[in-house]
NUSE-902362 format. One record per residue (C-alpha): residue number from 1; x, y, z. Coordinates in Angstrom, 1 decimal. Each point is the difference from the previous one (the first is absolute). Layout:
<rs>
<r i="NUM" c1="X" c2="Y" c3="Z"/>
...
</rs>
This chain:
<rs>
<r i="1" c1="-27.2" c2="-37.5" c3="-56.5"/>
<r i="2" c1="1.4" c2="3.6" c3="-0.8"/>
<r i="3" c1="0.6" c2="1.9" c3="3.4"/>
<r i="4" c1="-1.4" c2="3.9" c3="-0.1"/>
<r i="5" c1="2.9" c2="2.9" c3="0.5"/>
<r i="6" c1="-1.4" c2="0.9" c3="3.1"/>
<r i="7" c1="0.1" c2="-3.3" c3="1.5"/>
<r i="8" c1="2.8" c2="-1.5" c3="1.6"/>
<r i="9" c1="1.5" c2="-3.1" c3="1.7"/>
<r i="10" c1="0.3" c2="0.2" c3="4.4"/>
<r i="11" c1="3.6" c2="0.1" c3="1.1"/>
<r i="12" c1="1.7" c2="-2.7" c3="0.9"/>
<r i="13" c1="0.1" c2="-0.6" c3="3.5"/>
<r i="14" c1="3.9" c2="-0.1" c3="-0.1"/>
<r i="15" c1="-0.1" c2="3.4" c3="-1.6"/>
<r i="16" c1="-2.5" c2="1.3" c3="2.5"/>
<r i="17" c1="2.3" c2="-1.3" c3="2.9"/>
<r i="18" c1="3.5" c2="1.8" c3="-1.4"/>
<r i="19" c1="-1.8" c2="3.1" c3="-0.2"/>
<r i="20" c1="-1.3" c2="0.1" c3="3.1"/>
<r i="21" c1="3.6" c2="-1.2" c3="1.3"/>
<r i="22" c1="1.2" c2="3.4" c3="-1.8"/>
<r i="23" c1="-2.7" c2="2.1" c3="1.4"/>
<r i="24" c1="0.4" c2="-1.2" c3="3.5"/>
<r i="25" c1="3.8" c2="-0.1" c3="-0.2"/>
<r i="26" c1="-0.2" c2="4.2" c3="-1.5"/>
<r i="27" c1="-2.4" c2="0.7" c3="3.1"/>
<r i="28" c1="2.5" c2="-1.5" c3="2.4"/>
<r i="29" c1="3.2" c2="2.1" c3="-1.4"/>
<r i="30" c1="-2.3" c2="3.2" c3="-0.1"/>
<r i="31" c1="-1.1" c2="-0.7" c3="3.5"/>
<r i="32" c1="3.7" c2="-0.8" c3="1.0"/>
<r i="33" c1="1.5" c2="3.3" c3="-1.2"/>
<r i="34" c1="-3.2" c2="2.0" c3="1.6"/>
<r i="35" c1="1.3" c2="-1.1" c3="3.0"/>
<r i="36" c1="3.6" c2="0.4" c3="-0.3"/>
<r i="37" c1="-0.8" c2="3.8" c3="-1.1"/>
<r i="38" c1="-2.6" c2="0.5" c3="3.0"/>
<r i="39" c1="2.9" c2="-1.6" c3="2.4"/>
<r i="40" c1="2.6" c2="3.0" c3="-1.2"/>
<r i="41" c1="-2.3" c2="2.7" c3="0.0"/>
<r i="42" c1="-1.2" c2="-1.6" c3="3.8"/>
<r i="43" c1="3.6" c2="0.0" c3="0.7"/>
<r i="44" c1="0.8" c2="3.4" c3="-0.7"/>
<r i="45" c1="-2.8" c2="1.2" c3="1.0"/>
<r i="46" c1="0.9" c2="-1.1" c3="3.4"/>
<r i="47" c1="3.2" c2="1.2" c3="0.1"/>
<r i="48" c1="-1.2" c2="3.5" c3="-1.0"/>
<r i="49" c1="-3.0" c2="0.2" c3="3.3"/>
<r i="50" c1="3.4" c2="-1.2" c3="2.0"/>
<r i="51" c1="2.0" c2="3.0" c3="-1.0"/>
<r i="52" c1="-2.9" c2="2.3" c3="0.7"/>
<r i="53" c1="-0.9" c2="-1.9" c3="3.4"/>
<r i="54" c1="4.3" c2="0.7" c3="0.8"/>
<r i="55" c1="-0.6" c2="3.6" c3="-1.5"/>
<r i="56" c1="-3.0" c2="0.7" c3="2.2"/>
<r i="57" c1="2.1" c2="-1.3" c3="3.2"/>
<r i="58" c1="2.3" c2="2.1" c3="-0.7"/>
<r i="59" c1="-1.9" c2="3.1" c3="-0.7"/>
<r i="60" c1="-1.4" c2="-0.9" c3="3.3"/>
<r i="61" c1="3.0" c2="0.1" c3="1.7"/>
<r i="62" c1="0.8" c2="3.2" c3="-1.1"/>
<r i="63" c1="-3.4" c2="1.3" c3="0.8"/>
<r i="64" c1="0.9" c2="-0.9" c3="3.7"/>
<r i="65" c1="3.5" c2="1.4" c3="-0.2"/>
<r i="66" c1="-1.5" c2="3.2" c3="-1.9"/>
<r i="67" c1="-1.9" c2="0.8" c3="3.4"/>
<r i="68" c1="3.2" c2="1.2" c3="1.7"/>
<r i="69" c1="-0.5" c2="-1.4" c3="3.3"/>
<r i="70" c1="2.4" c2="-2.7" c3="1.7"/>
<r i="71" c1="-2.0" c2="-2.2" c3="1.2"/>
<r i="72" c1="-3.8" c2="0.6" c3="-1.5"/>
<r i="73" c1="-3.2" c2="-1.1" c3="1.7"/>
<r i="74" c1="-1.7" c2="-3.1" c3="-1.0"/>
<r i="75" c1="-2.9" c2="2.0" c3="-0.5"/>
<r i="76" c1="2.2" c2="2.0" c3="-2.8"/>
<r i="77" c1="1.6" c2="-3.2" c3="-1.4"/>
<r i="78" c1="-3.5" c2="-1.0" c3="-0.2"/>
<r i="79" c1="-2.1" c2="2.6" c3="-1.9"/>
<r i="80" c1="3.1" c2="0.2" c3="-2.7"/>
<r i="81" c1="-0.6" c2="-3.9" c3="-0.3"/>
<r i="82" c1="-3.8" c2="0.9" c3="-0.4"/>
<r i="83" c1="0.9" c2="3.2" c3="-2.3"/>
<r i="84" c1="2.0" c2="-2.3" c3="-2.4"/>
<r i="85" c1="-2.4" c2="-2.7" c3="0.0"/>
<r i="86" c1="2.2" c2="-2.9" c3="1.6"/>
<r i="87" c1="-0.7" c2="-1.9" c3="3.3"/>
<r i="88" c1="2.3" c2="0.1" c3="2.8"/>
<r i="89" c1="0.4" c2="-3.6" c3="1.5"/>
<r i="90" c1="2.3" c2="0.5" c3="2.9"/>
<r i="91" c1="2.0" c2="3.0" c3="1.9"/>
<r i="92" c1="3.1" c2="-0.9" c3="2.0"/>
<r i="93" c1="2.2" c2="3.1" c3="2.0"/>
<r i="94" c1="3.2" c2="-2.2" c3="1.0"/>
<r i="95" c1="2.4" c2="0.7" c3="-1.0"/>
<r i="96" c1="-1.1" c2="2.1" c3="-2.6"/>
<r i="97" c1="-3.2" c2="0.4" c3="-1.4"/>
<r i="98" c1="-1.6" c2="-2.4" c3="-2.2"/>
<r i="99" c1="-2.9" c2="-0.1" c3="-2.4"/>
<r i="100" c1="-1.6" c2="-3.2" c3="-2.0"/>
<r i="101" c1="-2.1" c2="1.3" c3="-2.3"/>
<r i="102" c1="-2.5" c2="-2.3" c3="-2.0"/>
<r i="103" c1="-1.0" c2="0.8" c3="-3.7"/>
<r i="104" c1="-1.7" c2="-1.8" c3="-3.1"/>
<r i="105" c1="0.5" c2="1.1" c3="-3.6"/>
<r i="106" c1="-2.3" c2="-1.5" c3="-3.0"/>
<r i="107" c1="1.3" c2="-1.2" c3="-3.2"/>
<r i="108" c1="-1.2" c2="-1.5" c3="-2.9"/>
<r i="109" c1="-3.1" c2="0.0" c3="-2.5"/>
<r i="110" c1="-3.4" c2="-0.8" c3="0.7"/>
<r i="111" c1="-2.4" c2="0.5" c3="2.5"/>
<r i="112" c1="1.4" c2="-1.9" c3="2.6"/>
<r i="113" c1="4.2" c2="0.6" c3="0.2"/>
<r i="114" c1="2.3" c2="-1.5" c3="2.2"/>
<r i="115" c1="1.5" c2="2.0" c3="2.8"/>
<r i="116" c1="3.1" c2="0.1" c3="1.4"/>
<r i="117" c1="0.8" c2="0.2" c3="3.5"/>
<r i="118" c1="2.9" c2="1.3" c3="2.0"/>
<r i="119" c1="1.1" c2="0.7" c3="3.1"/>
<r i="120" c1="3.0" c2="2.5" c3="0.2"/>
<r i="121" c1="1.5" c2="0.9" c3="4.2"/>
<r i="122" c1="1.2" c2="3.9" c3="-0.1"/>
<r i="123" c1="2.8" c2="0.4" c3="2.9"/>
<r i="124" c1="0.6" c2="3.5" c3="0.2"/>
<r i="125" c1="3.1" c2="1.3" c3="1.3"/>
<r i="126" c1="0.5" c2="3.5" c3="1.8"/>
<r i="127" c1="3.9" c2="0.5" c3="0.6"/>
<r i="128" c1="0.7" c2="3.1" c3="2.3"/>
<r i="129" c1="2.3" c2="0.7" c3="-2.2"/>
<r i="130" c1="-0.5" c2="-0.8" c3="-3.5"/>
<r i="131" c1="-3.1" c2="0.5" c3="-2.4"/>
<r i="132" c1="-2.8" c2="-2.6" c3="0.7"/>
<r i="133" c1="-0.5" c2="-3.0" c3="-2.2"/>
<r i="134" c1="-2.6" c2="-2.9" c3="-0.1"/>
<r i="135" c1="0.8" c2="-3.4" c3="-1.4"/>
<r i="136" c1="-2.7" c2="-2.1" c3="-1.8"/>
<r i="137" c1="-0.4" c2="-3.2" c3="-0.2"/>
<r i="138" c1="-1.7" c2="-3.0" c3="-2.0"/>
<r i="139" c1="-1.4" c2="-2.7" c3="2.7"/>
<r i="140" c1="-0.5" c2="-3.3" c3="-1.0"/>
<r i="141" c1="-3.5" c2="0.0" c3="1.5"/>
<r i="142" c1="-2.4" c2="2.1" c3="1.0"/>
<r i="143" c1="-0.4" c2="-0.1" c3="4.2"/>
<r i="144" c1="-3.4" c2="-0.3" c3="1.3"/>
<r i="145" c1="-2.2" c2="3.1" c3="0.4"/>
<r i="146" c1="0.5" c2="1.5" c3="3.7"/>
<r i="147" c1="-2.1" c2="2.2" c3="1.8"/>
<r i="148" c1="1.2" c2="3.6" c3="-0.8"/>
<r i="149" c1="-2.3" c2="3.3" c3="1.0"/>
<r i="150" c1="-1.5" c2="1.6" c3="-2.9"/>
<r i="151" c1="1.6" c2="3.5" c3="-0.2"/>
<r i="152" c1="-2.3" c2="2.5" c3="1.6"/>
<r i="153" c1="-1.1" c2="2.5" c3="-2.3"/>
<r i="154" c1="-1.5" c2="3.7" c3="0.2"/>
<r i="155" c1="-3.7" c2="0.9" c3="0.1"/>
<r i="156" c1="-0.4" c2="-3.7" c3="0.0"/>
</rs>
């Protein structure tokens, strides 16, 4: 019996089984360097929200400084925490005085990106003598949220 052109034999199962092997093994390498390329660009994606959390901590800090005053009122310290849009966890006068400020920065595609979060403590240092100077630095965790007075505001 003469087969018609159009008609044609099933694969062998064998055949059918190495080509799904091929397919599944291509999906898996595809997947595997999707994820390798979304880890770097994670990566450096959180290293650049670090360096802008550092960058805003020290803009801070020179926000503070900028005021002129020796020894600034919480209130102050405050409503420049609340102007630049980071949270002030703790304020400490002794010796000097010190600052932890709290802050998150976004990174990443998508609708949902992770954050990163850092604490940085800003001890500021008045000399009688020489020019004042504040020195910030990375914790390695966040302290807890303590109770500090919303800074009063005007008209409010």
């Amino acid at each position: 019996m003469k087969r018609r052109p159009d008609e044609r034999e099933p694969l062998a199962p064998g055949v059918l089984t190495a080509l799904l092997l091929i397919a599944f093994v291509g999906g898996a390498v595809w997947l595997e360097a999707k994820a390798r390329q979304h880890g770097k660009a994670s990566r450096a994606g959180e290293a650049r929200a670090e360096a802008a959390l550092a960058q805003r901590a020290r803009e801070y800090a020179d926000a503070v400084l900028a005021t002129g005053a020796t020894a600034p009122t919480d209130d102050r310290v405050l409503a420049i925490a609340d102007e630049m849009g980071v949270e002030v966890r703790e304020i400490h006068r002794t010796p000097d005085l010190s600052v932890v400020l709290h802050d998150a920065q976004g990174h990443g595609p998508g609708p949902l990106p992770a954050v990163v979060t850092r604490c940085h403590r800003i001890t500021f240092r008045y000399p009688a003598v020489a020019t004042p100077a504040a020195q910030v630095e990375l914790l390695p965790t966040c302290p807890t949220v303590t109770a500090i007075p919303t800074p009063s505001r005007s008209g409010s």
